[in-house]
C-alpha positions as CSV (number, residue, x, y, z in Angstrom):
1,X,87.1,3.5,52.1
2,X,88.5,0.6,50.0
3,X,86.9,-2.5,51.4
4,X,84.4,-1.1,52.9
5,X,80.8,-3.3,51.9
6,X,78.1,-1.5,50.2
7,X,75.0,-2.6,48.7
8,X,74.3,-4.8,46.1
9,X,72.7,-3.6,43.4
10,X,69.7,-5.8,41.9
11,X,67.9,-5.9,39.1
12,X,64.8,-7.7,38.6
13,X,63.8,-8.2,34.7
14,X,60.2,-9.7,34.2
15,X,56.8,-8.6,33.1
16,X,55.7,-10.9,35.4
17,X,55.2,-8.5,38.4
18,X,54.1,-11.5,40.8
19,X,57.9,-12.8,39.5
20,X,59.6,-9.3,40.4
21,X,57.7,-7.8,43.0
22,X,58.0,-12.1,44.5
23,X,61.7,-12.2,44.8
24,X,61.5,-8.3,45.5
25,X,59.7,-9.1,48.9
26,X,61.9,-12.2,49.2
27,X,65.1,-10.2,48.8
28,X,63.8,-7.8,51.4
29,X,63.1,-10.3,53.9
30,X,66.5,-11.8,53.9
31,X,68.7,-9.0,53.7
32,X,66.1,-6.4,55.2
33,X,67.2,-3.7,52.9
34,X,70.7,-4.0,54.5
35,X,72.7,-5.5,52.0
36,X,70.9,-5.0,48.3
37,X,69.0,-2.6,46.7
38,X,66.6,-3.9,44.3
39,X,64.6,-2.5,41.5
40,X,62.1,-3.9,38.8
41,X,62.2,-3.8,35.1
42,X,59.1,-4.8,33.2
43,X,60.5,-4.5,29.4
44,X,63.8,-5.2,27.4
45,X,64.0,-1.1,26.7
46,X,63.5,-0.3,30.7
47,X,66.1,-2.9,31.9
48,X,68.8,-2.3,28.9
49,X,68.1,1.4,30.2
50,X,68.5,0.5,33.5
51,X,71.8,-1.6,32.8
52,X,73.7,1.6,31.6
53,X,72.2,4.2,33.8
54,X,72.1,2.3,37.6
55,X,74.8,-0.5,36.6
56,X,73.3,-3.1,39.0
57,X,75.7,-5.5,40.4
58,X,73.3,-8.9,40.2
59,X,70.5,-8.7,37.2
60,X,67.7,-11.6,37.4
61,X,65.8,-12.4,34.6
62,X,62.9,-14.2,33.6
63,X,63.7,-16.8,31.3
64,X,60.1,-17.7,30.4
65,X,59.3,-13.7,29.6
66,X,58.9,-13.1,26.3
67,X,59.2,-9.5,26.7
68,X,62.5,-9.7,27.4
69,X,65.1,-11.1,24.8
70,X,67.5,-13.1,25.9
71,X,69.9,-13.1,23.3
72,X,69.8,-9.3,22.6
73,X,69.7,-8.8,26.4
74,X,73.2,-11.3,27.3
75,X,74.9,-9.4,24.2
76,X,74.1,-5.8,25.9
77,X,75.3,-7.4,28.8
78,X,78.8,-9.5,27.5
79,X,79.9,-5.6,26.2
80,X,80.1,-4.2,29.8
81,X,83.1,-4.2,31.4
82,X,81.8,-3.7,35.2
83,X,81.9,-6.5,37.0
84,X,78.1,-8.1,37.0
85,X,76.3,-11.2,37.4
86,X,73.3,-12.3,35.6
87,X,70.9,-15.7,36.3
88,X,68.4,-16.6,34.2
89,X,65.7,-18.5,36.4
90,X,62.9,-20.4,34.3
91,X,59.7,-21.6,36.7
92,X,58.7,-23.4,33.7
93,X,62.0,-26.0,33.1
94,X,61.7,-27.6,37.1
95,X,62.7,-24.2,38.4
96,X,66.5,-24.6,36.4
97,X,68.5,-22.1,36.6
98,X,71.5,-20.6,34.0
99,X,74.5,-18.7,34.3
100,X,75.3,-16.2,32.0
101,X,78.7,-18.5,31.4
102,X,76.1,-21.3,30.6
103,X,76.6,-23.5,33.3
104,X,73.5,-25.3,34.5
105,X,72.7,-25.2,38.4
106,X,70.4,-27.1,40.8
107,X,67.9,-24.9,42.5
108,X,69.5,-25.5,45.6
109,X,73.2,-25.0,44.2
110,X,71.5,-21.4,43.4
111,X,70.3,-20.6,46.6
112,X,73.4,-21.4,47.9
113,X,75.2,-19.0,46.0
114,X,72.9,-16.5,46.3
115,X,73.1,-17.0,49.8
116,X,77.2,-15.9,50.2
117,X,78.0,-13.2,51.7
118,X,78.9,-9.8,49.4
119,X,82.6,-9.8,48.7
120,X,83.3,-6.1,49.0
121,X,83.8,-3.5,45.8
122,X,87.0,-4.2,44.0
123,X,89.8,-1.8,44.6
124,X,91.1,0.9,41.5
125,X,94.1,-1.5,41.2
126,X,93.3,-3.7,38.1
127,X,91.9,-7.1,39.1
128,X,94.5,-10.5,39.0
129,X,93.7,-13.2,36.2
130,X,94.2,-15.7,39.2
131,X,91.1,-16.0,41.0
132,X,91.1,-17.2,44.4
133,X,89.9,-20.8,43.1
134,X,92.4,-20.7,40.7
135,X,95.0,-20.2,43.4
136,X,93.8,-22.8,45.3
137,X,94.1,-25.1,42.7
138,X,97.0,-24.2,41.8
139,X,97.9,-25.0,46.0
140,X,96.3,-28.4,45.6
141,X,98.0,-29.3,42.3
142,X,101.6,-28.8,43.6
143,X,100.8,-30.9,46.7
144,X,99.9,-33.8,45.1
145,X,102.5,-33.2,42.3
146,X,105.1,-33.0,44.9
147,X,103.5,-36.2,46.7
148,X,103.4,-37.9,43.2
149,X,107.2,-37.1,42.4
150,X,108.2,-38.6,45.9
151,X,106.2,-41.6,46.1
152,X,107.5,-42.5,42.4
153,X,111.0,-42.3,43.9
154,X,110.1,-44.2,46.8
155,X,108.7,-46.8,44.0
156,X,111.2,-46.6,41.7
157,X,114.1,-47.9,44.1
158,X,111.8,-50.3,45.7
159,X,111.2,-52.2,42.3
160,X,115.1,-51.6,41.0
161,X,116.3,-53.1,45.1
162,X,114.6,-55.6,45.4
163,X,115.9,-57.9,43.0
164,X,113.2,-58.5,41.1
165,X,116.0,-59.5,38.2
166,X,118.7,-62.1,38.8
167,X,122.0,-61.3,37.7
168,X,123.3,-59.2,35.3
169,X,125.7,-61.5,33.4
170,X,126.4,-60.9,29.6
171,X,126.4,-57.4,27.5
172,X,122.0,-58.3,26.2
173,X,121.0,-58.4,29.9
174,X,122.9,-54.6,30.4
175,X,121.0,-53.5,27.1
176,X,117.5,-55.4,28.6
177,X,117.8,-54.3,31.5
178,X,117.6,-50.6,30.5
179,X,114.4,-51.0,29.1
180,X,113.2,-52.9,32.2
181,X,114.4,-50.1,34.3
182,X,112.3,-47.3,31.9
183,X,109.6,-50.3,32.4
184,X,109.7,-50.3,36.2
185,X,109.9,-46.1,36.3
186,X,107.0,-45.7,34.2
187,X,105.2,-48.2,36.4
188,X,106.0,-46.4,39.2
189,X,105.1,-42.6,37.8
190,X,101.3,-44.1,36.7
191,X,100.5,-46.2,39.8
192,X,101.8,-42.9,42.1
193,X,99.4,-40.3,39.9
194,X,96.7,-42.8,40.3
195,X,96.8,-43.4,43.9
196,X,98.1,-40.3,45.1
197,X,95.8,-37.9,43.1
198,X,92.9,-40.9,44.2
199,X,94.0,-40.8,48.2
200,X,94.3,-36.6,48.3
201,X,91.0,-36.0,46.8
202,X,89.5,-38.4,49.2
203,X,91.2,-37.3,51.9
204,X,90.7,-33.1,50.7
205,X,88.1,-32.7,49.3
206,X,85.5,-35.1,51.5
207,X,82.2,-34.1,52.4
208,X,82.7,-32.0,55.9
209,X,80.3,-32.6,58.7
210,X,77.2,-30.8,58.2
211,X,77.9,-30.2,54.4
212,X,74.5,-30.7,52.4
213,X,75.8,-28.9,48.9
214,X,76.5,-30.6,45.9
215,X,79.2,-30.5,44.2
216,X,80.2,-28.6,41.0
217,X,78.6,-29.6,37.9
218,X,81.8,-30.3,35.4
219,X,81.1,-30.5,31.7
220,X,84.3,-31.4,30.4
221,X,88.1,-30.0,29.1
222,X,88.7,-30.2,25.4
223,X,92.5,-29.0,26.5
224,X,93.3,-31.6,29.0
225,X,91.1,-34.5,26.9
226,X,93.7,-33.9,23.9
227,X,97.0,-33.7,26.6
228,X,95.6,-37.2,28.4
229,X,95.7,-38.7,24.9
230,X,98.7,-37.0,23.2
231,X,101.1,-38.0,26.2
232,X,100.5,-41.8,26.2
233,X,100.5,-41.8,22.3
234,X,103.9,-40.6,22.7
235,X,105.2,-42.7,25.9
236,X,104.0,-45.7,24.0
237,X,105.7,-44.7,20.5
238,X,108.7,-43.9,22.8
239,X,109.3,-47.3,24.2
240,X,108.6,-48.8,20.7
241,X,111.4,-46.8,19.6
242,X,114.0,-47.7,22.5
243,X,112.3,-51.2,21.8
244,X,113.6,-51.6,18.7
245,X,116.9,-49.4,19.7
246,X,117.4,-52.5,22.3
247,X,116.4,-55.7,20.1
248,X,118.7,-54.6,17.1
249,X,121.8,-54.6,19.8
250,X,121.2,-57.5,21.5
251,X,121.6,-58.7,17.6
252,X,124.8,-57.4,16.9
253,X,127.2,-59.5,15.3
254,X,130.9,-59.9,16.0
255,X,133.2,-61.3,13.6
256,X,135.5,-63.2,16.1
257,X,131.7,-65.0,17.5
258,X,132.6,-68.4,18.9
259,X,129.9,-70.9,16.7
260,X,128.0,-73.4,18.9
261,X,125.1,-76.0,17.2
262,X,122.6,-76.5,20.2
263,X,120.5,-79.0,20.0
264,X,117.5,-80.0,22.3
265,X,115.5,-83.0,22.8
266,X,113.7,-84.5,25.0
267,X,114.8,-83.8,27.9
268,X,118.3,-82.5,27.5
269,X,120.6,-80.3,25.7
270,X,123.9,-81.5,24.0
271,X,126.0,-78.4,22.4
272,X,128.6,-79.0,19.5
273,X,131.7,-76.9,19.1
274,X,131.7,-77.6,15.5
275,X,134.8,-76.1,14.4
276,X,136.8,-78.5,17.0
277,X,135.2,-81.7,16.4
278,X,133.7,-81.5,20.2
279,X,130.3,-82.4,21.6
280,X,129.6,-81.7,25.1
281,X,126.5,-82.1,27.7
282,X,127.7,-78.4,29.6
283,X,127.8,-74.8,27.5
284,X,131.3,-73.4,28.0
285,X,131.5,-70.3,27.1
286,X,134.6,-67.6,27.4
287,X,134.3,-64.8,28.8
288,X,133.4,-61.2,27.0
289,X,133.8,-63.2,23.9
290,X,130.4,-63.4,21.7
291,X,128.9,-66.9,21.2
292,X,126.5,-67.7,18.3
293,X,124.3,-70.4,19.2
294,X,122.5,-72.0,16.4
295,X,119.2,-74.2,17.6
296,X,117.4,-77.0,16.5
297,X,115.6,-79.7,18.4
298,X,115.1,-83.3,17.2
299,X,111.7,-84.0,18.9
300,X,109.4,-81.2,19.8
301,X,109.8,-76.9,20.3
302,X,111.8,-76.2,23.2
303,X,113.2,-72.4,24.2
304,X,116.8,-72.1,25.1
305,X,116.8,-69.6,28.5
306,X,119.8,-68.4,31.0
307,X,117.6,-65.9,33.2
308,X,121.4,-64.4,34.0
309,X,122.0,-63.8,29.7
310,X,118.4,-62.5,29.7
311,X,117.6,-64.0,26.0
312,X,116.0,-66.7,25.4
313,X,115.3,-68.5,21.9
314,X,112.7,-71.2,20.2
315,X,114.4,-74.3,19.4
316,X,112.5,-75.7,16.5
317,X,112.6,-79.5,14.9
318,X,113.7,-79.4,11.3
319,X,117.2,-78.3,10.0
320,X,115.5,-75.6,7.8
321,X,114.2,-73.8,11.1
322,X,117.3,-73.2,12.6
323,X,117.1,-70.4,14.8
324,X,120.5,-67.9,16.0
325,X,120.9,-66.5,19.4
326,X,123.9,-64.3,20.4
327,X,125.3,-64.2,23.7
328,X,128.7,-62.1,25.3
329,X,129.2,-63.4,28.5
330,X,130.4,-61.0,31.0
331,X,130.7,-62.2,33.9
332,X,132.6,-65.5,35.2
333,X,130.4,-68.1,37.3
334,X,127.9,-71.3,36.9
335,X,124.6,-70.8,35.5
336,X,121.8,-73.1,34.4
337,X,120.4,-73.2,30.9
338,X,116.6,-74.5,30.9
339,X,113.9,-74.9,28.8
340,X,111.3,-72.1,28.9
341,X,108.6,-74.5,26.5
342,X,106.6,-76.9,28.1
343,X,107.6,-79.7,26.1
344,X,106.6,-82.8,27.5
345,X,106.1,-84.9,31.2
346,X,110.0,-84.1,32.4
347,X,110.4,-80.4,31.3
348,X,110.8,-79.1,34.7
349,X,114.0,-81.1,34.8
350,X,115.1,-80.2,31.2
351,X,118.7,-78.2,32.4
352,X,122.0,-77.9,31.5
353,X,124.9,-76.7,33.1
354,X,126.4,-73.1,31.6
355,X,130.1,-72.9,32.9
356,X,131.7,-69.3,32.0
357,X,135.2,-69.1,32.5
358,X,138.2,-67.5,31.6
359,X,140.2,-67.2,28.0
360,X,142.6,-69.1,29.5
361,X,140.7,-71.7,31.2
362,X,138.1,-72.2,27.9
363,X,141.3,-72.6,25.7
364,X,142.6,-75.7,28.3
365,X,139.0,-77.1,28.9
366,X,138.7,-77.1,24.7
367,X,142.7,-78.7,24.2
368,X,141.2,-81.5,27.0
369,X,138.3,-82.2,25.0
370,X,140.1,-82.0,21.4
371,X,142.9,-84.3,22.6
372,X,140.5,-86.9,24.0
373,X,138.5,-88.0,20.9
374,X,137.8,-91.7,21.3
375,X,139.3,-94.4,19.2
376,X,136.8,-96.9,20.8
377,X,133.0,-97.1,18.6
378,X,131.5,-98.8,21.4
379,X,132.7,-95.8,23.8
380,X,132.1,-93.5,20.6
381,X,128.5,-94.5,20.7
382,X,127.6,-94.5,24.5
383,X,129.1,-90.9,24.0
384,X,126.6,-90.5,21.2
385,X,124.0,-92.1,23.3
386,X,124.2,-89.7,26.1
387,X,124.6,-86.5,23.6
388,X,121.4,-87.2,21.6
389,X,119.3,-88.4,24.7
390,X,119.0,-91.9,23.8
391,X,119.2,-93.1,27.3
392,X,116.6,-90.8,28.4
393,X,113.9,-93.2,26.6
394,X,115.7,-96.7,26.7
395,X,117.0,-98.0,29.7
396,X,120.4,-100.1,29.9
397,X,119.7,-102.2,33.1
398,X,116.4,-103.8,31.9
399,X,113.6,-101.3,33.6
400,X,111.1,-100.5,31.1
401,X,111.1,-96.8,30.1
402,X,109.6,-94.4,27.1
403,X,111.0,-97.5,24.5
404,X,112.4,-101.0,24.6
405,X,115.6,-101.5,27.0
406,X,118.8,-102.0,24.9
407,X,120.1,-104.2,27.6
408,X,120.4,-107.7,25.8
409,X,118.6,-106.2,23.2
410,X,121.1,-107.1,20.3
411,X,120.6,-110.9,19.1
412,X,117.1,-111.2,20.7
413,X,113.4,-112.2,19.1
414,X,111.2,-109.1,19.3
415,X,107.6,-109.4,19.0
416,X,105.9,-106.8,17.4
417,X,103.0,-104.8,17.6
418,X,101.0,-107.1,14.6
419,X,102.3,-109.7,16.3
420,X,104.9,-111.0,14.1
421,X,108.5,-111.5,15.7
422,X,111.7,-110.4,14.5
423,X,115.3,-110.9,15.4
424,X,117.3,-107.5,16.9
425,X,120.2,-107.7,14.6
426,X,122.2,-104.9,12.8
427,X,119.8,-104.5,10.0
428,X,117.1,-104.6,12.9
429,X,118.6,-101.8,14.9
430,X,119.8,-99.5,12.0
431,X,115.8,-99.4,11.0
432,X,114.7,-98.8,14.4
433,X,117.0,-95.3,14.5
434,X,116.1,-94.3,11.1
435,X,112.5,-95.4,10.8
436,X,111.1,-96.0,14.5
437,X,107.6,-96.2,13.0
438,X,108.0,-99.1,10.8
439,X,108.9,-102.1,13.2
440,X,107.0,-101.2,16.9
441,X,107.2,-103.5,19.7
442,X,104.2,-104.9,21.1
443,X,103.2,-102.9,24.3
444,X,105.1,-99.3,23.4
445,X,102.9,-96.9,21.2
446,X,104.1,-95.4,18.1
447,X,104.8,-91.5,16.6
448,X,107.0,-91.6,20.1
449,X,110.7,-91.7,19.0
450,X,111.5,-88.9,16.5
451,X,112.1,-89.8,12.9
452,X,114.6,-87.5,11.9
453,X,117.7,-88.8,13.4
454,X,118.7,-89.5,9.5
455,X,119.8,-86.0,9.5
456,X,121.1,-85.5,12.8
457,X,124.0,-88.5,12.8
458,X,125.7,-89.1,9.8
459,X,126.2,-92.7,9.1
460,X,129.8,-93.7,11.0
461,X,127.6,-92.4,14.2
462,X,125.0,-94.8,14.1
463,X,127.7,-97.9,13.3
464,X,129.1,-96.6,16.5
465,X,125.3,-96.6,18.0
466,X,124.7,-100.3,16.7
467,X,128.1,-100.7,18.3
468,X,126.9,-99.7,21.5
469,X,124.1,-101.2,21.8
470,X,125.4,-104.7,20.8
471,X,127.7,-104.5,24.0
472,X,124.7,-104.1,26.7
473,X,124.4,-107.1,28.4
């Protein structure tokens, strides 16, 4: 009947007979001639006889028996298409024992095995590929690919909710922020295949109570080696790919860009609209309408960063290492440009106020600004004062700063650093803008004040500086 157990067939291969008629007797004594039915074979012609003719169901051979051939007997044996085990047991090699399949076991891994219970005889009905194992692996591998597919949803609109970004606010953040979004799903996909695949094996596949076998000896998988290695070679190519994709339109030009000179110092911005004559301490910007920042710095590097435009740019000293940064505002509100270079003792406080605003209200703001150019030098100068960050450095009520105080500075006797005095006249001041380093004042150190205002005012802006400062009292 199908089902039904019968016995197990085994075959003992040795010349060794305390070897045969030994496991013989042990055989016996476990299954008392209830479950197996064993016979010996003392030589490769009697057992490769003995395969075809009785067709055992187990065959045990001695490894360390000369008299029978391994190799000649395992390729008689790979030709059969019965089902049948084989273990080659060596007493000499620690008691190890092989598989036919080549897989290594413990003695006590052995005895294990051979200690499970008979499955009964297979049925006429061909035999499935999947193997019970296989099934339940296959059983284990969709629960923890369905736990893996919900915990990197769960992940996914945890990092994307939270607001881990501020706002969106110009056409580069909406062309960043996909690529942080790919950023924060792959983050999520490898941190839930780690942990989930880490917690269900723990949880699984622990050690029962009472359990004393070890576990499986594996050698290694060529297959999923080469898969583990071709799939994060092409993630990572991927994302270089929609890298580049991004940076290349976060560069695109437009040919109706709105030019602004940005230069930084420390610690302060001043932006030039150069095309309408306008300097101001505040960015305005229109809105969707592309700017194109152009940035220097007249002291030291800073970086020119809205977190709510999402780029962010080097300002360099030097008028041959100006650097261009395009922006499209899309959204109208206050934001804060700072720098993102540590630059110096005040950089924390190194902001500017972004203002972006409508067509309309850019085009009014611009006519104020246009129609109020100052007739004044002395007012002309403050203004210059406060856009190049003069008065960040020299005081005007007499406190003692990064320099000299310009209040009654004009007209006085200044002692210098060799000691040797000079009057603060015209000629005086004019050399102090354009070559700080060559007259310094006794008690403020040199290489301070930058030396390349020469090419940042032209020569009617420092007349209006000299101006300036002569009217401090």
């Amino acid at each position: 009947m199908t089902g039904e157990r019968k016995p197990r067939r085994v075959l003992i291969a040795s010349a060794n007979p305390l070897f045969g008629k030994g496991l013989m007797k042990l055989y016996g004594e476990r299954w008392q001639q209830q479950a197996i039915q064993s016979r010996l074979a003392s030589s490769m012609e009697e057992t490769l006889a003995t395969l075809d003719s009785w067709q055992p169901d187990l065959v045990i051979v001695d490894y360390d028996d000369r008299a029978i051939h391994r190799e000649e007997f395992l390729s008689h044996f790979i030709t059969g298409s019965r089902p049948m085990q084989v273990i080659l047991v060596s007493l000499q090699e620690s008691g190890a024992v092989v598989v036919y399949d080549r897989r290594t076991l413990t003695p006590a891994q052995a005895n294990d095995w051979l200690n499970l219970p008979w499955q009964p005889e297979p049925s006429s009905n061909p035999p499935s590929r999947r193997t019970p194992k296989m099934k339940g692996n296959t059983r284990h591998l969709l629960i923890a690919g369905l736990l893996v597919i919900v915990s990197t949803a769960v992940l996914y609109f945890l990092l994307t909710s939270i607001g881990l970004l501020p706002e969106e606010a110009s056409q580069q953040a909406a062309t960043i922020d996909r690529l942080f979004n790919a950023h924060f799903f792959m983050i999520s996909l490898l941190f839930s295949m780690i942990v989930v695949f880490l917690v269900y094996s723990i949880v699984v596949f622990r050690s029962k109570p009472g359990e004393k076998t070890e576990g499986a000896y594996i050698k290694g998988n060529n297959r999923l080696e080469i898969l583990w290695t071709i799939i994060p070679l092409g993630t990572v190519i991927a994302f270089s790919f929609f890298g580049a994709r991004n940076l290349a339109e976060t560069r695109k030009a437009e040919p109706q860009a709105l030019n602004i000179r940005v230069v930084a110092f420390q610690w302060g911005w001043s932006f030039e609209y150069s095309d309408f004559g306008v300097t101001s301490r505040e960015l305005y910007l229109p809105v969707d309408r592309q700017a194109l920042l152009s940035l220097t710095s007249r002291d030291v590097i800073h970086s020119f960063w809205v977190p709510e435009f999402r780029v962010k740019q080097d300002a360099l000293p030097g008028e041959n290492l100006v650097k261009q940064l395009r922006v499209t505002p899309t959204r109208i509100g206050n934001y804060t440009v700072m720098c993102a270079e540590l630059c110096g003792g005040a950089h924390a406080y190194m902001n500017a106020p972004v203002k972006v605003v409508s067509k309309a209200d850019f085009d009014q703001w611009l006519g104020t600004q246009v129609s109020a150019v100052i007739t004044d030098p002395v007012e002309r100068g403050k203004k210059w004062a406060e856009n190049t960050g003069c008065i960040s450095c020299h005081s005007l009520d007499g406190k003692k700063l990064v320099g000299p105080t310009w209040k009654g500075l004009y007209g006085e006797t200044v002692t210098l650093a060799d000691g040797t005095t000079v009057v603060a006249d015209e000629a005086y001041l004019r050399t102090a803008i354009l070559d700080p380093n060559a007259q310094i004042t006794q008690g403020y150190p040199a290489n301070v004040m930058p030396s390349n205002y020469s090419s940042l005012l032209t020569d009617d802006q420092i007349n209006d500086l000299i101006e300036y400062i002569k009217s401090i009292h």
